[in-house]
C-alpha positions in Angstrom: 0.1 0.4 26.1 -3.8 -0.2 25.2 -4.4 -4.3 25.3 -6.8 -5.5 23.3 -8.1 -9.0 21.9 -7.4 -11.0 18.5 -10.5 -12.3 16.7 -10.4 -14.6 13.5 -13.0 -14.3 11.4 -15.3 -16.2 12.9 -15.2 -13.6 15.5 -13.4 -16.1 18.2 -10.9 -14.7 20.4 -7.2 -16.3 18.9 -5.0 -14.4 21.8 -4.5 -10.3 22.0 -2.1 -7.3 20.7 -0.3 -4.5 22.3 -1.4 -1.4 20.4 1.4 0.6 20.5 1.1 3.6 22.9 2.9 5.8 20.7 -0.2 5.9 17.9 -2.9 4.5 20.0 -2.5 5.9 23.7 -1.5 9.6 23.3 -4.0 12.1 24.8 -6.3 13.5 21.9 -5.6 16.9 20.7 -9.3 18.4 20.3 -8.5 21.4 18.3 -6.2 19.1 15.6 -8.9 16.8 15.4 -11.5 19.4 14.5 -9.4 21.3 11.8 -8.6 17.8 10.4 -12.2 17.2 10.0 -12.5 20.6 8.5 -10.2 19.7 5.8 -11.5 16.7 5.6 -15.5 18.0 4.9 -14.0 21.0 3.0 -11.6 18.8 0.4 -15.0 16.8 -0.4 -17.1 20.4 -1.4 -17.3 20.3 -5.2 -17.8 24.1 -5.2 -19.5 24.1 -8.6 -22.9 25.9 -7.3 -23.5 29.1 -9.8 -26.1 31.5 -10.8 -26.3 34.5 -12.9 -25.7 37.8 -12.1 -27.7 40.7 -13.7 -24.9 41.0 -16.4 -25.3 37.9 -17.6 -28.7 37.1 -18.0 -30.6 37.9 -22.0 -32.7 40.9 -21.8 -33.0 44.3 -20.0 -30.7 46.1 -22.6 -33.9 48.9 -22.7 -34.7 51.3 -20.1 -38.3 49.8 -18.8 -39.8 53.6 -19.1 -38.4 56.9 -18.6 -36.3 58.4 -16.0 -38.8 61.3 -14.5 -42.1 62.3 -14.4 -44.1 58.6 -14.2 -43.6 58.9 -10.3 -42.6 55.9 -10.1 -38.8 54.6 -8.9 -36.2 55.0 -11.3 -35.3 52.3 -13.2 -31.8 51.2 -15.8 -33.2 47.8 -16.5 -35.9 44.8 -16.1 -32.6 42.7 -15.1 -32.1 44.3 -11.7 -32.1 41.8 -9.1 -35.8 42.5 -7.7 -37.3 41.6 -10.8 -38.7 38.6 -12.0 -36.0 37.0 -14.2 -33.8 39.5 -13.2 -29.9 38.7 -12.0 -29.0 37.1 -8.7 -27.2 40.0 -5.9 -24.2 38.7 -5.1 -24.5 35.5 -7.3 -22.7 32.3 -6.4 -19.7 31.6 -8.6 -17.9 28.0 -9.0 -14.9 28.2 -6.5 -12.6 25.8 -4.6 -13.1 25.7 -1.0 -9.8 23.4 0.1 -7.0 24.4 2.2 -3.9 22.8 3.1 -3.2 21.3 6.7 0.4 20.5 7.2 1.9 16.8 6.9 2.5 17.0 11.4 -0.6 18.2 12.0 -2.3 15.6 9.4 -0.2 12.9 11.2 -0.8 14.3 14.9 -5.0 14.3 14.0 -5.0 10.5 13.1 -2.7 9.7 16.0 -5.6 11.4 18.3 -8.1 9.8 16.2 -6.9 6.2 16.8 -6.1 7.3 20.6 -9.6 8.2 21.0 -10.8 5.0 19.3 -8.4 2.9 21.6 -9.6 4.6 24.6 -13.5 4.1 23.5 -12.5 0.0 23.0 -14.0 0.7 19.8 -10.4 -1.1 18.2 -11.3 -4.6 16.9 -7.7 -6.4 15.9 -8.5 -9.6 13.3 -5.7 -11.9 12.6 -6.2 -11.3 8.9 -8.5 -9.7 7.1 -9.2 -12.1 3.8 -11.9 -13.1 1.3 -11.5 -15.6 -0.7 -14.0 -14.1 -2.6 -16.3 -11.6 -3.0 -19.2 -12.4 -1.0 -20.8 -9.6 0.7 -23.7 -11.9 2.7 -19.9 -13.7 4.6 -18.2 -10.4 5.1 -21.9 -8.8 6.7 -21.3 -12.5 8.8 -17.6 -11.5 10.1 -18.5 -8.0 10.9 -21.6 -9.2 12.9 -19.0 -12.0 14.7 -16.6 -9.2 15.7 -19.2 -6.8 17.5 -19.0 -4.3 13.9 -22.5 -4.5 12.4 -22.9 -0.5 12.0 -20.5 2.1 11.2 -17.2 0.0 10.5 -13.8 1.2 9.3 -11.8 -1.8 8.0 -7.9 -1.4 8.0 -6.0 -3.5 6.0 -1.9 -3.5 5.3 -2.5 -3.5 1.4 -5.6 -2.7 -0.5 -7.7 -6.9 -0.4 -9.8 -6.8 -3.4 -12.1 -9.1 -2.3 -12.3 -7.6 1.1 -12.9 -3.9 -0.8 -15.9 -5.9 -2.9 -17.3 -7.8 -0.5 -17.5 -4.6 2.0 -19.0 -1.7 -0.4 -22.8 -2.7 -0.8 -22.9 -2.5 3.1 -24.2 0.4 4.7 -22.2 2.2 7.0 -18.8 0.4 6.0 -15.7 1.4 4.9 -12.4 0.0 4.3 -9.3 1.4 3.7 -5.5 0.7 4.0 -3.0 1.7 6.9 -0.9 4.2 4.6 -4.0 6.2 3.9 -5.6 6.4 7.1 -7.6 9.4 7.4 -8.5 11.0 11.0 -12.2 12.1 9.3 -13.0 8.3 9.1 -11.4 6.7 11.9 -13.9 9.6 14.0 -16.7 8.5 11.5 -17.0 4.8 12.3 -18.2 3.1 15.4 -15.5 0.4 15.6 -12.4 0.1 13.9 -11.7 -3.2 12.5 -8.2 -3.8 11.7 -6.0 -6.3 11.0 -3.3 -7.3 13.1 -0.9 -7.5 10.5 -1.4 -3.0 9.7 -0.9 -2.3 13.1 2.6 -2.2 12.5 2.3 -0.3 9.6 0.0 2.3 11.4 3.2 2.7 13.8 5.6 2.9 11.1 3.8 5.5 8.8 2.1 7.9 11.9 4.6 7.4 14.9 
């Protein structure tokens, strides 16, 4: 099983963690992992893009001149698409663009996720993960102390308030809570902080 160190908050080393092999040390499934982050990108499209096709823009109703004899090309409407103010070819219409992945493969993409992670040493274990209160300057502080300054992913066992507060005006950081783990954001991140405490949570929920 991967072995790594326990900080505190103060980012000094309190003793160290057996990440369990079963979530953490399984060989990462490359083709999961990228239709996980398909999903992932896909779910987030709001799909509301739109135009107007040449039946539903005002105007055109009259033909523009007659059918023969002006030598030029004939012609139903000032609507068609090559017109100015004319209708969009093939117009863009709002439209979903999700699809489903199935609860193993979801489960078998975060496992690879965290496995590549653990493999990368990019897993930082903290032995609790508290604010007493929202302070974003102290929370900026422990993520410097623990070696997590950029692109963070913060894992706690239950959603921490002051945690979630403190951590949103940073850039590059995101927390979440072991039960909602995606493999998208565990990918996303540089390190991934978490707290020792939803490691065995992680097991219980992916494993």
């Amino acid at each position: 099983m991967p072995n790594v160190n326990v900080y505190d908050m103060s980012g000094k080393v309190v003793g160290s963690v057996e990440l369990p092999a079963s979530v953490f040390g399984i060989e990462p499934n490359e083709a999961v992992l990228h239709m996980a982050v398909r999903n992932h990108l896909a779910n987030l499209r709001q799909g509301t893009q739109s135009a107007l096709t040449k039946a539903e823009v005002s105007g055109g109703g009259a033909k523009p001149y007659r059918q023969k004899g002006t030598g030029r090309a004939r012609q139903g409407s000032t609507r068609n698409p090559h017109y100015t103010h004319g209708g969009v070819a093939f117009a863009p219409k709002p439209r979903t663009y999700t699809f489903s992945v199935n609860k193993k493969v979801r489960k078998l993409a975060i496992r690879s996720a965290l496995s590549q992670k653990a493999a990368d040493e990019a897993v930082v274990v903290v032995d609790g993960i508290k604010m007493d209160e929202p302070k974003t300057k102290s929370f900026k502080a422990f993520l410097t102390a623990v070696g997590a300054e950029k692109k963070a992913l913060v894992v706690t066992p239950e959603v921490e308030t002051n945690v979630v507060l403190s951590a949103r005006n940073i850039p590059g950081v995101e927390t979440t809570t072991a039960s909602i783990l995606n493999a998208y954001s565990v990918l996303n991140a540089d390190k991934l902080v978490v707290d020792k405490a939803a490691i065995e949570k992680i097991e219980e929920v992916y494993a």
